[in-house]
C-alpha positions as CSV (number, residue, x, y, z in Angstrom):
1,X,-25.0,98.4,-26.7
2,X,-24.2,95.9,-24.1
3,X,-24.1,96.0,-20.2
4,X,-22.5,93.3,-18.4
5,X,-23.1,92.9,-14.5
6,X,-22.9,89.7,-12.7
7,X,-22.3,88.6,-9.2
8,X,-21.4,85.1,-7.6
9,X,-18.7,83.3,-5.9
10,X,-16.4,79.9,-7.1
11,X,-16.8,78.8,-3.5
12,X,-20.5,77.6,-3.7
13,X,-20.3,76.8,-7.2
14,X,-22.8,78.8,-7.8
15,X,-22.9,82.3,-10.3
16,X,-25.2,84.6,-11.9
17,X,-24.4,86.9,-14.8
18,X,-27.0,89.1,-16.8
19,X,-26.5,90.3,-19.8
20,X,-28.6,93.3,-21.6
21,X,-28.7,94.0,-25.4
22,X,-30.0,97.3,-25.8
23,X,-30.4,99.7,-28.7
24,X,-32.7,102.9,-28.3
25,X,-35.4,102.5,-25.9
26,X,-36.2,98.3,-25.7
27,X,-33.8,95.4,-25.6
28,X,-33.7,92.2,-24.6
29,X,-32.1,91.0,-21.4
30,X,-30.3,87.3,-20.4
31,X,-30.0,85.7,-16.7
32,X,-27.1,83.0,-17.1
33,X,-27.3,81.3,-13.6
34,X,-25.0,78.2,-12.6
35,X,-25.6,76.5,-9.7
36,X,-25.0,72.5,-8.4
37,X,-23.5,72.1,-11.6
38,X,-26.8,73.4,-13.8
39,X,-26.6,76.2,-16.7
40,X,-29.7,78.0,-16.9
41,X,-30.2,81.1,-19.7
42,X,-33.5,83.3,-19.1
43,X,-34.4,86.1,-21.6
44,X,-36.6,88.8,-20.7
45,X,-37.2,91.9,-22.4
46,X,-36.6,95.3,-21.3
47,X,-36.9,99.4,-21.5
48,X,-34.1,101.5,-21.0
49,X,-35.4,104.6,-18.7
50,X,-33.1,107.6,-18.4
51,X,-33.4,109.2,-14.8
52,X,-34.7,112.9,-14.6
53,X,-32.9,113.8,-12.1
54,X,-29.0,112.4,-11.5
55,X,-27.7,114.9,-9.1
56,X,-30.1,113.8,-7.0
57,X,-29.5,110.3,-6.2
58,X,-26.8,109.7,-4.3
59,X,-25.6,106.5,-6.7
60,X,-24.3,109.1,-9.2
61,X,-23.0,111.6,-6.6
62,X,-19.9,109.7,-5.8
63,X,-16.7,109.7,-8.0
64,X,-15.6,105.8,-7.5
65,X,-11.6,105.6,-9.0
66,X,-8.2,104.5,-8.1
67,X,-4.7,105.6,-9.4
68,X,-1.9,103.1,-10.3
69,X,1.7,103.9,-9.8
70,X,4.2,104.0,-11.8
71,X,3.1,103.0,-14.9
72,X,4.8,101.1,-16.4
73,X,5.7,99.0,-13.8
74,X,9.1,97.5,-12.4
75,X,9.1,95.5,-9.1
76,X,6.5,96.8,-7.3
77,X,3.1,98.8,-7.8
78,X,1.4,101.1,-5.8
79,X,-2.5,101.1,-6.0
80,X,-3.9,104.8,-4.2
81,X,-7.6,105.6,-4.0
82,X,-9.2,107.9,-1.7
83,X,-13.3,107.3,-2.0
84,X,-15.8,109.3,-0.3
85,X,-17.8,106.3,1.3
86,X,-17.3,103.9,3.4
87,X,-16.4,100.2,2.0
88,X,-14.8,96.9,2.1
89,X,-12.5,97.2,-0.8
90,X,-11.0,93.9,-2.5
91,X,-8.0,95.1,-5.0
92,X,-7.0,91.9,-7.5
93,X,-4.1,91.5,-10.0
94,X,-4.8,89.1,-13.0
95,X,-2.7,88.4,-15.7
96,X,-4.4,88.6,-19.4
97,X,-5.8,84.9,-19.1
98,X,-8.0,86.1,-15.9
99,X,-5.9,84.9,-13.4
100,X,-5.5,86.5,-9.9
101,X,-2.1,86.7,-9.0
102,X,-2.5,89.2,-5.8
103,X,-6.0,89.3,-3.7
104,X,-6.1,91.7,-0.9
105,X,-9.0,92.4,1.4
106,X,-9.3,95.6,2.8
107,X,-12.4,95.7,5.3
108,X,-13.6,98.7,7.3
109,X,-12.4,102.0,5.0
110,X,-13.6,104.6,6.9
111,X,-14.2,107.6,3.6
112,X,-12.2,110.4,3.0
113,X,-8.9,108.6,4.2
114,X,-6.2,108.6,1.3
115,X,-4.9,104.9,1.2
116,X,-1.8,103.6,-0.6
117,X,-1.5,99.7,-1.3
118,X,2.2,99.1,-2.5
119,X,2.0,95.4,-4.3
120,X,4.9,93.3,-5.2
121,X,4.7,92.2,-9.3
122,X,8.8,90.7,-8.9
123,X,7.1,87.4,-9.8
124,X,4.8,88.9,-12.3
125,X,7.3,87.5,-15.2
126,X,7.0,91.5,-17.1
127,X,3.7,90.8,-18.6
128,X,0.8,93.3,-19.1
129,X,-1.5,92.9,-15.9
130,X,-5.0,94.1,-14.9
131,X,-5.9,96.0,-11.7
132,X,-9.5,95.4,-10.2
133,X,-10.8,97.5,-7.3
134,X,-14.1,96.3,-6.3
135,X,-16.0,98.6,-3.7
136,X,-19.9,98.0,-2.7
137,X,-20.3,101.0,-5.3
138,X,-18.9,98.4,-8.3
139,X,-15.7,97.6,-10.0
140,X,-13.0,99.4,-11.6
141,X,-10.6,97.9,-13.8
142,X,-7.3,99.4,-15.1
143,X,-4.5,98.0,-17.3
144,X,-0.9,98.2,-16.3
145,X,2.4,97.6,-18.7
146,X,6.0,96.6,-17.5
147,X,8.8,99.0,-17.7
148,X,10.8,96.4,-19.4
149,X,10.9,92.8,-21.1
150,X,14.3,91.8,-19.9
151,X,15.5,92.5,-16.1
């Protein structure tokens, strides 16, 4: 099994992305850091621990989820989420080569208020398109089809 999590920004140039091969109890893990234009790989090994007790911390208490409307899509999308912590929420659409073609910021959500993001995809050319919601409890990603090929 793999796990993927990685964290950086293309303003500094700089990025970090770690990557763990696991299968039972040991693995090994990888640091890939880039920074001033320097590719560094680290391996470390590791054990996979399962926590006794999950109700109990509050990192698994929290559904973290987002609905996408309609699917498929015509002009316009609406993204909806309602989370039960506060955030700064940054909602991306990418096309299948990665790139963002909508980036809104959304600072200050207070929890518990339902929010509904309408986005305009007219330009979007009817192609199959990613939604990424990205909350300081992690990233969801969803895949969204066009209604149609020819409009």
């Amino acid at each position: 099994m793999y796990t993927v999590a990685g964290s950086g920004s293309c303003q500094d140039d700089s990025a970090v992305v770690k990557v763990y091969e696991y299968t039972g109890v040991y693995g090994i893990g990888y640091s890939i850091d880039f920074k001033d234009s320097c590719l560094s790989r680290t391996k470390f090994k590791i054990r996979v621990i399962e926590c006794e007790d999950k109700g109990k911390d509050s990192r698994f208490e929290s559904s973290f989820d987002f609905s996408a409307y309609p699917v498929p899509y015509g002009k316009e999308v609406s993204i909806a989420f309602d989370f039960d912590f506060n955030t700064d929420i940054l909602i991306q659409v990418m096309d299948m080569r990665g790139m963002i073609l909508e980036d809104i910021n959304i600072t200050d959500y207070v929890k518990n208020s339902e929010s509904v993001k309408r986005i305009d995809l007219s330009d979007a050319n009817d192609q199959i398109l990613f939604i990424k919601v990205s909350t300081i409890r992690g990233t969801v990603v969803k895949k969204i089809v066009p209604s149609n090929k020819k409009r």
